[in-house]
N, C-alpha and C positions, 0 to 999 in steps of 0.2 A: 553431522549435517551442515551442512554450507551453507552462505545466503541466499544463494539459488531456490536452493531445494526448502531451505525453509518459508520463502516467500510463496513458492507456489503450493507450498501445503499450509499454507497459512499457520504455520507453525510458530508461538509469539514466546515460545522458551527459550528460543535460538536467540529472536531479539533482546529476550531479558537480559539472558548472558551479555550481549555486546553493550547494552546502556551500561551495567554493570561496571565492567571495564573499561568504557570509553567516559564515562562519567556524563548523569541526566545533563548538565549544564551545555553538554555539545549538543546533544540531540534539542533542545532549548534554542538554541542558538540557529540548526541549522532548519529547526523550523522556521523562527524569524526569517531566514533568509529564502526562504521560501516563497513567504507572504502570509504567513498566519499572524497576525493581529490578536487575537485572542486572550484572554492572560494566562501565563504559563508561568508556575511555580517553581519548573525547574527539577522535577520529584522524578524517579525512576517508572511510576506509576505513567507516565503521562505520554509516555513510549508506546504504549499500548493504547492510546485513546484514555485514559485514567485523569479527566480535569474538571478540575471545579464547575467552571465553567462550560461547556462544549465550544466547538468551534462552528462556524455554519458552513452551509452547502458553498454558496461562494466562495468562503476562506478557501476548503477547501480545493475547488474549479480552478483558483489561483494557482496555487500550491503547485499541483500539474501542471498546469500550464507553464510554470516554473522549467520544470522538465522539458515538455516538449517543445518547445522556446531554445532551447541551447543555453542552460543557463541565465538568461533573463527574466528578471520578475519584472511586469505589469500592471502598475495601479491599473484596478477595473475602474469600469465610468460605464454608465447608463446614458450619458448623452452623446450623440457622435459628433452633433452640430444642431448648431438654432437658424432657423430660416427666418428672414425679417418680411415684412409686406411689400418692399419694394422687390425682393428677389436676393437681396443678396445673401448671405452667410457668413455666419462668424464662429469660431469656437472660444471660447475665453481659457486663461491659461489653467484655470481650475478643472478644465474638463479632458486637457491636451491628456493624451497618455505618456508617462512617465515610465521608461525604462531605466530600467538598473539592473548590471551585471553582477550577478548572486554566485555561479559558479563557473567553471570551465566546461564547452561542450563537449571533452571525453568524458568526465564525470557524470553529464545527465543522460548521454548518449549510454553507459555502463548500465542507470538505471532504467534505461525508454526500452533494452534489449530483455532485458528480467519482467519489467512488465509486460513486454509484446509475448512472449511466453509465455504468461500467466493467465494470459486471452486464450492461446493457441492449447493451452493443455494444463493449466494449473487451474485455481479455483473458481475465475473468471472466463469458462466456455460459453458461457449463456450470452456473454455481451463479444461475440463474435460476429463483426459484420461485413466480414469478408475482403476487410483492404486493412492496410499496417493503423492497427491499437492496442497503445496498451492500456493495465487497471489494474485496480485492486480492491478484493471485495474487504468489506471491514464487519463487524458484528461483536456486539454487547454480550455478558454472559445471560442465559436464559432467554438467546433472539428479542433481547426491548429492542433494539436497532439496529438497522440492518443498510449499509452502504455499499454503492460501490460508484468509485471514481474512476475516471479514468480519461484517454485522449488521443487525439490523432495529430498529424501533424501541424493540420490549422486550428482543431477544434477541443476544449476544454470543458467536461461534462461531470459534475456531483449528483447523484441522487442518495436521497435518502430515505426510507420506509421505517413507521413505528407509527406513534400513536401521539401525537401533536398536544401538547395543552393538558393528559392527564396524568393521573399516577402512573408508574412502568407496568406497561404490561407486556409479559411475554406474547411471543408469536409463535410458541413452538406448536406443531402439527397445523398452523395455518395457509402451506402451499400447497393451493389448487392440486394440481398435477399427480400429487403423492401423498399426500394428506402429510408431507414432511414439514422439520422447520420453516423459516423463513430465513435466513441467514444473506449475508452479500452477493452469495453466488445464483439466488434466487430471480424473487420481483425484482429487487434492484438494478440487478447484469442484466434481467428480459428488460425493462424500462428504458435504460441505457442502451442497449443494443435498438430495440427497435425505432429510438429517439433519432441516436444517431446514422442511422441507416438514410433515414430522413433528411438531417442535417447537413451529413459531409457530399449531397449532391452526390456529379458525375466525377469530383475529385476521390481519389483512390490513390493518390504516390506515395511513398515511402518516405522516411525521416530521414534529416540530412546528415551526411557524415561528417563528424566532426572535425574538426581543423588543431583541437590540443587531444593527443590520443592519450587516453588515460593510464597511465601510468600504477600497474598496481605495487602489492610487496603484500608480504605474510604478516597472518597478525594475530596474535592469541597471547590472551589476558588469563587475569587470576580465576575468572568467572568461565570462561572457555573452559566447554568439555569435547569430549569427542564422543558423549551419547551414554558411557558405561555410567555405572551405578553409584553414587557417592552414597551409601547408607550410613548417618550417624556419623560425618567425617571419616569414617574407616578409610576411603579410596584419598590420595593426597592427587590433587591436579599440577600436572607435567608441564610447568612453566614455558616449557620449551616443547611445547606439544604445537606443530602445522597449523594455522586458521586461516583464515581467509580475512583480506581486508575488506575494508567499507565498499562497498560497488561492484568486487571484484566481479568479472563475470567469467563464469562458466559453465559447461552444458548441465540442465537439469539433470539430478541422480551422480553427477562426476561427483567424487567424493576426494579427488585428486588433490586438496588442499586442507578438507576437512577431518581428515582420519576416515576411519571404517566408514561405512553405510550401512545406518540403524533406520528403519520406519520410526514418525514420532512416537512418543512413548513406548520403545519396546524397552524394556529391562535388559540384565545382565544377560539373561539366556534366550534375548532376541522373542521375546514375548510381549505382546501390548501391557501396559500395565496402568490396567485403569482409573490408581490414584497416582496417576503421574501429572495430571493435569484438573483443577477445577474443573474447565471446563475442553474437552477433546479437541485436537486439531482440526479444524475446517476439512469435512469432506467434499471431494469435487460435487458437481449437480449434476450430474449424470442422470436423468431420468428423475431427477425430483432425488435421489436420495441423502440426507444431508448425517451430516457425524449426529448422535444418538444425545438426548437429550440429556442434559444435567441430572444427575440421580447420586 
């Protein structure tokens, strides 16, 4: 499975392998450069949302906006300007917005195309508001928290759903619709979607192209599999086995860089295997039906 396809099945095995290989301290890094603030230990846990601390909505909002920016991060600021009694205005330099160039616009351009997919038919259909966005829904084990971020070309939106201020509590069978989970693809994507249907006005354009075109190449590590079964070390991984780099993009399902094409968790003989995963890959929200609860 490729980054494509593992992003829109919200498949987080695929990413484990690449932190694995690429080592936590990048993924650390290129959070920073994103705009997460947060404190980040640097752990391979933390790939997956796994931090001491969490990060917040805002971090977050940033983060995107990171992306749909062309590579520029944006101190946010709540003030846009102070009006005085006589009329005039000023803004102090504490409040100017502060850009900084974090990556090249093929690179975030690689990822605004994987997300804008992930709207149009991965786990994020619910937050489809019918002009260029993309997102990504995010979710805890046993539904305690349920996200989805996501962003248009002007506009940068976080929500989050859980349970504020108490012990975790699961959300499983608590969406309306299905009596199914609650997961990112849920309230979060409906919130978001109908938020921003609101927000982005009579604007509807598309994201700009980029001016450094991204540049990929092949990439597969120790951790890199291509899906078969490693029982007990028996299977040794093919150092020199096709993967895909960081961003690469390619059509959802094209397995063209990734080896074969397995559905997540299928086993050796192309079968689900349902202790392949704590907890099951994000199913789409198709009518309320979400992946099957923790058991």
């Amino acid at each position: 499975m490729n980054l494509v396809t593992a992003t829109l099945k919200s498949d987080n095995s695929v990413y484990a392998q690449l932190t694995a290989d690429l080592g936590p301290d990048k993924v650390k890094e290129t959070a920073r450069m994103l705009g997460i603030t947060s404190p980040l230990e640097g752990y391979c846990a933390e790939t997956l949302g796994g931090l001491k601390i969490g990060v917040s909505p805002l971090e977050m909002a940033n983060a995107y906006a990171t992306i749909a920016d062309g590579g520029y991060r944006n101190r946010p600021r709540a003030i846009r300007k102070v009006v005085f009694p006589d009329g005039h205005s000023e803004l102090p330099n504490r409040w100017k917005v502060k850009r900084t160039k974090a990556f090249d616009d093929g690179v975030t351009y690689e990822a605004t195309k994987i997300l804008e997919d992930n709207i149009q038919g991965g786990t994020g259909t619910h937050a489809n508001i019918g002009c260029p966005a993309g997102g990504k829904t995010g979710t805890t084990d046993k539904n305690i928290d349920a996200w989805f971020v996501g962003f248009t070309p002007r506009l940068s939106t976080a929500v989050w759903v859980g349970f504020p201020g108490s012990a975790a509590v699961s959300m499983n069978g608590m969406y309306a619709p299905a009596g199914g989970n609650i997961d990112g693809g849920t309230y979060p994507a409906d919130i978001w979607g109908e938020y921003m249907k609101q927000a982005v006005g009579k604007y509807c354009g598309d994201f700009k192209k980029p001016t450094e075109p991204f540049q990929s190449q092949p990439f597969s590590g120790h951790y890199a599999s291509k899906g078969g079964k490693d029982d007990k070390g028996k299977d040794k991984l093919d150092p020199n086995a096709p993967g895909i780099a960081p961003g690469t993009q390619s059509a959802p399902g094209d397995d063209s860089q990734g080896g074969t094409q397995k559905k997540p968790g299928d086993n050796a003989n192309g079968n689900f295997d349902p202790n392949a995963y704590e907890t099951p890959p994000q199913a789409g929200p198709d009518g309320g039906a979400q992946a099957p609860p923790d058991g």
